[in-house]
N, C-alpha and C positions, 0 to 999 in steps of 0.2 A: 373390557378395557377399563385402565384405573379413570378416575374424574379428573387426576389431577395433569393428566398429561394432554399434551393438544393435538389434535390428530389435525395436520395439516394437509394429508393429501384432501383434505373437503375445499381449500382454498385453490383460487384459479393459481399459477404461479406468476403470471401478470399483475396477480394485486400484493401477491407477496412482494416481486422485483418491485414494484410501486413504494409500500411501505419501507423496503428496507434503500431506497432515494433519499429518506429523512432522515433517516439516522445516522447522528457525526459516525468516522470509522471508531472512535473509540466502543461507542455501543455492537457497531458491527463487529468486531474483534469477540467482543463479548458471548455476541448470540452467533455467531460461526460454530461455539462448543456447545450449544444446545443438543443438535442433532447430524448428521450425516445429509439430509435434505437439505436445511439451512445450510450448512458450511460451502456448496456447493454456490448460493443465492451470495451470501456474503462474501466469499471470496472472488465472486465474478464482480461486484458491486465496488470491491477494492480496488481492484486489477483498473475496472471504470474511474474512475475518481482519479487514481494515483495518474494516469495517463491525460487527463483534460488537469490536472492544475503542476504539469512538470514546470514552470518558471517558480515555484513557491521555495524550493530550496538552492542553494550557494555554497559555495569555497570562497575565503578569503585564505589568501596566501601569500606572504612577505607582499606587503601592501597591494597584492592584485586579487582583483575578485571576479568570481565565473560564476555563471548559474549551469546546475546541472539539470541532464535533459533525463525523465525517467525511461529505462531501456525494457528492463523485465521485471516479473515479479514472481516473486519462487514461493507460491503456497506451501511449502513443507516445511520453509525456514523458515517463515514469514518475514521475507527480509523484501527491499526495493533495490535493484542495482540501477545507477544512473550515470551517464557517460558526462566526463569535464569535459569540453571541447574548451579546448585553451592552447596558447603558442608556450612554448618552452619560457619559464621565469629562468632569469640568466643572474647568479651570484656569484659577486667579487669578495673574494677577501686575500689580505695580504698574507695570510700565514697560512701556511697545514699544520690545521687543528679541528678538534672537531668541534662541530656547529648546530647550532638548534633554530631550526626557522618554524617559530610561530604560526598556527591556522588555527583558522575558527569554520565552525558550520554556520550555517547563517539560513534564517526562516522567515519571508515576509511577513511582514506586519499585515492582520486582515486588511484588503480593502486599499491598502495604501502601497507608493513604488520602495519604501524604505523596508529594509532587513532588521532583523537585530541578529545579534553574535547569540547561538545557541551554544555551544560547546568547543572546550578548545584542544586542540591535541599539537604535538610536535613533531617535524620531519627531523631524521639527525643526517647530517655531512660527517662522514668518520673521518676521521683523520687516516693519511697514506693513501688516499685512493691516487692509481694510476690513473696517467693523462690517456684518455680515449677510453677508460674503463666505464661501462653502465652498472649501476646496482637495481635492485628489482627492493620496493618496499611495501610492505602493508604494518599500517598503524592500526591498531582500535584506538579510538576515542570512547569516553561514556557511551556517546549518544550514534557514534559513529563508525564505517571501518574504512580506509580509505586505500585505493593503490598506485604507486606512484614510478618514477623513474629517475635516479640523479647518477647525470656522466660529468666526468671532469673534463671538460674540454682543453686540444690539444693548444700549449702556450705557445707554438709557431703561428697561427693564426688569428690568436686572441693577438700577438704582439705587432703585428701586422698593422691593425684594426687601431692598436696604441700608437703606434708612429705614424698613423695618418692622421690623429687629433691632436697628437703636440712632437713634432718630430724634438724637441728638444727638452724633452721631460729626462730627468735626471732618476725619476721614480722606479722601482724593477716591477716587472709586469705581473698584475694583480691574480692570482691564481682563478678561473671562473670556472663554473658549475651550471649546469641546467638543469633544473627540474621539472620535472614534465608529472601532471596530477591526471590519472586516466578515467578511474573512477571510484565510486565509492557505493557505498552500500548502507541502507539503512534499516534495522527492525521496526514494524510496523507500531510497535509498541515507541518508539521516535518521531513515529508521522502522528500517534495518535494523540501528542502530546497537545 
């Protein structure tokens, strides 16, 4: 056997799972491509970690923000899916045209309740969507990939809702939208950051 290689089946894998506890995921990412043994240790240590700290990441979305919960983790992709649990954001606007609604990813700060904005990406509203129509969307972002849903809601009920907060509004009834953010997905190479 060469010197230079480590023969680890001599270690218990108790003290391996031990050591590989210390190591941020960035080094685990690292030593995952060591060996076929390891990847096994570091991938499970992932899988660990990513599932006790699911409040660390967020959606900001036209001024509302969600923390997402992590669901799975696909060792092949090396990616994290995590579910948004959020109510539908509801947008008005007066015209059909198309529209860019602003989000960020967002990553607590160690230790502390505050976020900051990691990455920003865009939903678009196309212009022409029919009224009761859904669209199905996935954005990548840099750091991100997200999935969402936006229907145009039907303007008999939206108007309804308008004549019972000013029956004497003179205004035409504001075209609205719901967006609904389901989940998103992250490469560990993102978490490792």
């Amino acid at each position: 056997m060469n010197s230079t290689h480590l023969n680890l089946s001599i270690f218990p894998p108790e003290l391996i799972q031990l050591i590989l506890t210390h190591l941020p995921i960035k080094d685990l990412m690292r030593t995952e491509r060591v060996s076929k043994m390891l990847q096994a240790f570091c991938l499970a240590e992932i899988k660990r970690r990513i599932r006790c700290e699911s409040d660390e990441w967020g959606v900001s979305i036209h001024l509302t923000q969600t923390m997402a919960k992590a669901t799975a983790f696909d060792p092949k992709e090396k990616t994290v899916t995590y579910s948004i649990p959020m109510d539908p954001i509801h947008i008005n606007t007066m015209f059909d045209h198309r529209r860019q609604i602003h989000c960020s990813l967002m990553r607590r700060v160690a230790m502390e309740p505050n976020y900051l904005m990691r990455d920003g990406f865009t939903l678009t509203v196309e212009k022409g969507m029919t009224e009761g129509k859904t669209v199905q969307l996935n954005i990548k972002g840099a750091l991100c990939e997200v999935d969402a849903a936006i229907t145009r809601l039907k303007s008999s009920a939206i108007q309804q809702i308008h004549d019972k907060k000013s029956p004497l509004s003179l205004a035409p009834t504001p075209l609205t939208y719901a967006l609904q953010v389901t989940q998103m997905r992250l490469p560990l190479s993102t978490i490792a950051v």
